[in-house]
N, C-alpha and C positions, 0 to 999 in steps of 0.2 A: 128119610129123616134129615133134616136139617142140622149141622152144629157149628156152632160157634167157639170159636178159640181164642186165646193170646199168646203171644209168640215173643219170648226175648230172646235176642241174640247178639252174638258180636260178630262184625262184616266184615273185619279185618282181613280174610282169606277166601270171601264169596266175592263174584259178579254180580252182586246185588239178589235182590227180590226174585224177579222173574225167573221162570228156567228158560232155559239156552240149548240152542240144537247141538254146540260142538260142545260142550262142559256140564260134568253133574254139577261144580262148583254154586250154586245156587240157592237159597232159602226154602222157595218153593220147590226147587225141585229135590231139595232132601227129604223135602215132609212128604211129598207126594210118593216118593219111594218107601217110606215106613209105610204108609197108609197103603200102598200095593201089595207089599208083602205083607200083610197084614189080614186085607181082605180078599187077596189073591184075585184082584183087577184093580185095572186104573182107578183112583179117585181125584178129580180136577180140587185144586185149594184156590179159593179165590180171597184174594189180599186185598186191605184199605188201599195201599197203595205202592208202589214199585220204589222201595231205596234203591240208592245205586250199588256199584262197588264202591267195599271200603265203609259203607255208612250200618252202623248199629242200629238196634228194639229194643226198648225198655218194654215198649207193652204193642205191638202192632197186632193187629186183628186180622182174622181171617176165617172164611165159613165151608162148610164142602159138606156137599148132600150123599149119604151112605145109607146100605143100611149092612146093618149089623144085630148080632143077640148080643155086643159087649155094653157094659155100662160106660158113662162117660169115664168114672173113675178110671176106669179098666183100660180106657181106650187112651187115657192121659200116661198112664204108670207106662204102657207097651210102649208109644211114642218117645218117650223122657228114655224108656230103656233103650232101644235101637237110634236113637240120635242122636250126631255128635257132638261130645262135650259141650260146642259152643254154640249147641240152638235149644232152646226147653220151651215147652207148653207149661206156661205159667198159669193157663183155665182153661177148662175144656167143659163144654156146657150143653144142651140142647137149645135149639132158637125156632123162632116161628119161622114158617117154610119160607115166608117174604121176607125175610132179612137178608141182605146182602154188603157184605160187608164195603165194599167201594161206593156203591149207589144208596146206601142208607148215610155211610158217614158226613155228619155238620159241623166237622171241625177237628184240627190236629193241632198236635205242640210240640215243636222238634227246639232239639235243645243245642247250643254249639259251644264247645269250651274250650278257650285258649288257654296254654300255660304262661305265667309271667314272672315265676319264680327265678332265681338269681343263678341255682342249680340245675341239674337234667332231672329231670321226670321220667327215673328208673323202673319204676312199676306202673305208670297209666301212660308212659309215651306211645300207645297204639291207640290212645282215646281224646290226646288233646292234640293242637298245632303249636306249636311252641313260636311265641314271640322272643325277639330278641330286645324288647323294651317293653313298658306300658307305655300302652295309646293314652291320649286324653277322652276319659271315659265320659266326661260331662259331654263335648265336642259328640259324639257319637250319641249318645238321647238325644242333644239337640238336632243331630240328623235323622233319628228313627224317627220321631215326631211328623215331618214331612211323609214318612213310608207308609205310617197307620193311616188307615182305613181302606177305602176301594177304588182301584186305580188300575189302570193299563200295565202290568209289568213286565210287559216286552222287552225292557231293556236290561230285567235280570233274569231271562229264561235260554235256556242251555243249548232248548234245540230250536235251531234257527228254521225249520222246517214246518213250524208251530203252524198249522191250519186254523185250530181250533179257538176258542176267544182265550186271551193274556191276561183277560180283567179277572182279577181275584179280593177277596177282602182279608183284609189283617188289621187285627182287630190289636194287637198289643205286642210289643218287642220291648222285653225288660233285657236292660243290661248293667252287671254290678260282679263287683269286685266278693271274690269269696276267698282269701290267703292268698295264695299263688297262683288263683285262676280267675280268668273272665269270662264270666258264660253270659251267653246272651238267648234269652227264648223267645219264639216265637212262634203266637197262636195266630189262626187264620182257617179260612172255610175250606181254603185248599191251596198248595203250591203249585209251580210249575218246576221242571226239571233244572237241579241244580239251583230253584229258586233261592233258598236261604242260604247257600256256601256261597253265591253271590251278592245276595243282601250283607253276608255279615262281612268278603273279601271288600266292599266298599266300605262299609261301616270301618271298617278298623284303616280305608287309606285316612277317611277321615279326621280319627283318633291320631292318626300319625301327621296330618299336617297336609298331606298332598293334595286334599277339596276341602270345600267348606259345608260346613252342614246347609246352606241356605243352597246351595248346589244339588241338590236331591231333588228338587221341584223341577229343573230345568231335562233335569237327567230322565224322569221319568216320561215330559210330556216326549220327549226326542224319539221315544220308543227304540232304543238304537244298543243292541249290547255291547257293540262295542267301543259305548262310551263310559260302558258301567266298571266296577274296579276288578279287579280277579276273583276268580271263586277260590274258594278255600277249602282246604283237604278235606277230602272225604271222613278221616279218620277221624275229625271234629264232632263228627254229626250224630245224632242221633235222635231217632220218633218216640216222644214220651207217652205220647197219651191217643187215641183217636174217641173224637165225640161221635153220640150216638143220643 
């Protein structure tokens, strides 16, 4: 039997998504542990996508073929029960046997929020990057504007080792002002590593004066990361939604 899941979590003390041969520290490889003990053998969880360290789930998917006599319920309540505080199956479901949750997915929304408040950010400073001013927010649309749509993004992908094709589509990157924070989202077919802490580490040299937004065109044809701005803390990030 096939099931399908949704997974929130906070990254703040994982090496990301994947499991790791030297660290249980891992997303997956925490769920795959409940689901052992569970069903007393391995069960493989296959994820939309791989966060890194440090980067949060509001809603990431994931599917893993089992079987069991537990009901979905049943098998939600065990997992929420033997998983640590900071990972819950927010849906656990049955799915048709060809769903896979990486090769089905047509689209994510990961979300990144800077602090810009004039005080410290006492109870969410494990969830924003904290500026030391506001950027010019107009300055920064008018550079995401050049980033929307489909393009080579070579030159804000992490791992220089990249084989595989750069070109991705992004389809929208709203960015605004909410009190004391600046979040900026971003939907797309799909990223590459470190993609959006480096779309939004440029975005905000931007906002701060150091390029100009008409400089995004030149940046992308260069293919070149190490023309692009810094990436930006993991702690920022997090995968809102994945489309299906």
């Amino acid at each position: 039997m096939n099931y399908k899941m949704t997974i929130s979590y906070d990254g703040s003390r994982y090496f990301g998504w994947e499991h790791q041969p030297n660290t249980d520290l891992t997303i997956q490889g925490k769920i795959e542990t409940v689901l052992c003990e569970m069903l007393g053998h391995p069960a493989e969880v296959i994820g939309a996508g791989r966060t890194d360290a440090g980067v949060h789930a509001e809603a990431m998917v994931a599917n893993v073929h089992m079987e069991t006599d537990m009901t979905p319920e049943e098998i939600k309540k065990y997992m929420n029960r033997y998983l640590p505080d900071d990972i819950c199956i927010t849906d656990f479901r049955t799915a048709a046997d060809g769903f896979h949750s990486r090769y089905k997915a047509v689209g994510k929304t990961y979300r990144y929020t800077c602090y810009i408040g004039s005080e410290k950010p006492v109870f969410n400073g494990k969830y924003v990057y904290v500026l030391e001013s506001i950027p010019n927010i107009e300055k920064m649309r008018q550079a995401a504007e050049y980033l929307i749509g489909e393009h080579d993004f070579a030159s804000f992908c992490g791992n220089p080792r990249m084989k595989k094709s750069t070109v991705r589509l992004v389809d929208s990157i709203d960015i605004r002002q909410k009190g004391d924070l600046l979040i900026l989202t971003f939907h797309g077919t799909g990223f590459l590593q470190y993609m959006v802490r480096i779309l939004t580490g440029t975005l905000l040299e931007v906002g701060f004066g150091k390029r100009t937004p008409e400089s995004m065109e030149a940046l992308i044809l260069a293919k070149d990361r190490k023309l692009a701005g810094a990436t930006a803390p993991a702690k920022g990030l997090c995968l809102m939604k994945v489309d299906y």
